[in-house]
N, C-alpha and C positions, 0 to 999 in steps of 0.2 A: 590362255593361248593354245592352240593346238598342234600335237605333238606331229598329225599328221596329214598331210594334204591327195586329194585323189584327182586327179585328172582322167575323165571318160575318151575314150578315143575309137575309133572304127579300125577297122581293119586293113584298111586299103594301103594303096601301095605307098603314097605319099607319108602318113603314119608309120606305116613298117620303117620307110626311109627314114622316118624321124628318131625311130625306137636302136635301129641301126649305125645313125649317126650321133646317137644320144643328144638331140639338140631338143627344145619344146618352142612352139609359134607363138609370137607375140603379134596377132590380128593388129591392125587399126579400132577405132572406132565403128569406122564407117564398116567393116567389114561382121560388127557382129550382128546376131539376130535379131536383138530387139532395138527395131528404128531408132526406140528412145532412150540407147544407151549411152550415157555420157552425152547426151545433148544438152548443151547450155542454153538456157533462158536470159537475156540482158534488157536492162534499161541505160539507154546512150541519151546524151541531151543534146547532141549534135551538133557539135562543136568541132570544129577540125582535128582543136588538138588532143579532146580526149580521143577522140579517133583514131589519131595515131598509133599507138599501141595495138590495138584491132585490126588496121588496115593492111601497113608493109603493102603487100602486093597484090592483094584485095579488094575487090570496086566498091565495095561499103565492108560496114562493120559488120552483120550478119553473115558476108562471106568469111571476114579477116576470123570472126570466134570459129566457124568453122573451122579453118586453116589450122588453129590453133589446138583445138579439139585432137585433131587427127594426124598432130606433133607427136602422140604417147600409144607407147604398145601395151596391149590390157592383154594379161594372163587368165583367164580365172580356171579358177579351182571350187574346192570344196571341201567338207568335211564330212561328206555323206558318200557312202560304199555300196548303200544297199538301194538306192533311191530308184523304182520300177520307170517311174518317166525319166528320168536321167539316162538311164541304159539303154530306153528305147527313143531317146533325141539325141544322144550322143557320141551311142556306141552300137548304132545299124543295127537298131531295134534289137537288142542282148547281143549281137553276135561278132563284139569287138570286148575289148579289154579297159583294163581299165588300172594306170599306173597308181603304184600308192610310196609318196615321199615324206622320208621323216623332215622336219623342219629344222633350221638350227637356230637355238636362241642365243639372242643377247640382248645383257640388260632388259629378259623378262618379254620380250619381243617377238614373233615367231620370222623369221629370217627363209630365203628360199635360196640357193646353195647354187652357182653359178660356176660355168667352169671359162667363160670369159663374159668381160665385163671392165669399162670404167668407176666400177665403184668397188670399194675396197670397206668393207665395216668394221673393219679391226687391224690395227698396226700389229700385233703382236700375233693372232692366226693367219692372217691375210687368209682368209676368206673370201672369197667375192661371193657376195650375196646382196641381195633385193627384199626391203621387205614386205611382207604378206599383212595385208589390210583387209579387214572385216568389209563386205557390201554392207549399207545399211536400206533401209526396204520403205518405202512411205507412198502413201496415196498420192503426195502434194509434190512436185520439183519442189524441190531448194531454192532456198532466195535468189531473185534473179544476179548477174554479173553485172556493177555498177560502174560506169563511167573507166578508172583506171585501175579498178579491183581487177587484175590481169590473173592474181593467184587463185581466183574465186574459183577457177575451174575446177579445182581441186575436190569440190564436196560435188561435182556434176557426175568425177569422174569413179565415185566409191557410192553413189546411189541409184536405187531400181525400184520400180513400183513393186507393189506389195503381190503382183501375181506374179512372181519370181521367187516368193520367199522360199520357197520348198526347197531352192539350189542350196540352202546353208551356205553361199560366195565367198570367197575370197580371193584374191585376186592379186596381182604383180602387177604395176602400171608404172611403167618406166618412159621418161621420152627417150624418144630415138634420138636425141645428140646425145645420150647417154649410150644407147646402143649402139652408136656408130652406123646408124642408118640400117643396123640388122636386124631382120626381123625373125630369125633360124637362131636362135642361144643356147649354145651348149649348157648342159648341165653338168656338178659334181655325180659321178656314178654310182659312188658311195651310196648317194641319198637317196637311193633307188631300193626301197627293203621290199616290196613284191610288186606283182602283176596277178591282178583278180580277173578272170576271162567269163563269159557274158554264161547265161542259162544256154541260151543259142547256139554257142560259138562251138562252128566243128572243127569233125578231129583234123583236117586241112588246115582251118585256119591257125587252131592251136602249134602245127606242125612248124610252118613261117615263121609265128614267133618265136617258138623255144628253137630253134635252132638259130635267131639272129641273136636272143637272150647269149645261150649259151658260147657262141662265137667273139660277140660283142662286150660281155659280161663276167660268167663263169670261170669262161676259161681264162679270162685276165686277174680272177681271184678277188671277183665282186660276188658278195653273195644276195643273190634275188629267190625271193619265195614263192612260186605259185600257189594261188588259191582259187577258189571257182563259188560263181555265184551261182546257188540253189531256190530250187522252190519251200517254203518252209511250210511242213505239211499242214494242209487244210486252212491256211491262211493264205490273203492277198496281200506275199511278204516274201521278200527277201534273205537269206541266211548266207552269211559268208561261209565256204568252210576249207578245212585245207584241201589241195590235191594229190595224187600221187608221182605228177608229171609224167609220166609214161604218154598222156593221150589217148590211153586206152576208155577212160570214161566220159570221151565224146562222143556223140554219135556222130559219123559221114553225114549230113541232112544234105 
């Protein structure tokens, strides 16, 4: 299980908002990149009634797995810090940040740490957390959704083709009646141990966040670490390392 999860982010104003009001986006389906994410494949025999369960309010069953699809908010994560196409798809080509969350386990599980939520994983912590599921990666979908296999969506919703594998995924997919229709979820702040900021990112940008960090964070007696992602010499490679936080070893670009 992994102790730590990284979320790449840009910099923009909507992000800072997020970083500000400590909350993380749980997209739709339909809103991620790759068309064929969570897309389910069925075979219907065309029967009214299996149709039922599909349709609701749907003019066939093709629209109703639709509908159903884009019931669930998908997180993803990673377990990759240093990843060169990562940074430059999802953090304004190096020049955003990139959150790094410890997980909490149970029962051996890696768990993602919520600061509201309908789900509760422990009477005795009360915790609220969600748990974090491995993507799994394959050339072929998954068996298609049969008849009133309604749960089937399940394995549509935790697989990617294999030219993904580089993300190392993991991911939070909750449905939204669990989320109460939110798709802005606050996070535990705790679980927040650093902020790793891009090869790119200047000394402006740096400035935004440590001063929402520190406002939001520090001064409430969270402790977050800055680090910064490096060239590692004479390789086409990645090195984490620490920083001084000052901002002084960014350059204004």
């Amino acid at each position: 299980m992994p102790n730590y999860v990284y979320k790449y982010q840009s910099a923009n104003s909507y992000n800072l908002n997020a970083l500000e009001n400590g909350y993380l986006y749980f997209p739709r389906p339909i809103q991620l990149d790759d068309p064929f994410d969570c897309l389910p494949s069925y075979e219907f025999d065309g029967s009214t009634e299996v149709n039922r369960p599909f349709q609701g309010a749907a003019h066939d069953v093709g629209q109703g797995i639709q509908l159903v699809r884009n019931q669930f908010g998908v997180m993803s994560l990673t377990t990759k810090n240093d990843s060169i196409l990562m940074w430059s798809s999802y953090a304004d080509g190096h020049r955003g940040f990139c959150l790094k969350f410890r997980t909490h386990e149970l029962n051996g599980r890696p768990y993602f740490a919520f600061e509201e939520s309908n789900y509760v994983d422990s009477e005795t912590t009360n915790i609220k957390c969600f748990p974090i599921n491995k993507v799994d990666y394959n050339d072929k979908m998954p068996e298609p959704i049969r008849n009133l296999q309604v749960d089937g969506i399940d394995r549509f919703l935790l697989t990617k083709h294999t030219d993904w594998k580089y993300q190392e995924e993991f991911r939070v997919v909750i449905p939204f009646q669990v989320l109460r229709g939110n798709q802005m979820v606050k996070y535990r702040k705790e679980y927040l141990e650093s902020i790793i900021f891009g090869m790119k990112t200047s000394k402006s940008e740096f400035q935004k966040v440590d001063s929402i960090v520190r406002k939001n964070f520090i001064d409430l007696g969270y402790q977050v670490e800055y680090l910064r992602a490096k060239q590692l010499p004479n390789f086409y490679s990645i090195e984490i390392a620490p920083s001084s936080g000052s901002g002084e070893e960014w350059p204004d670009f």
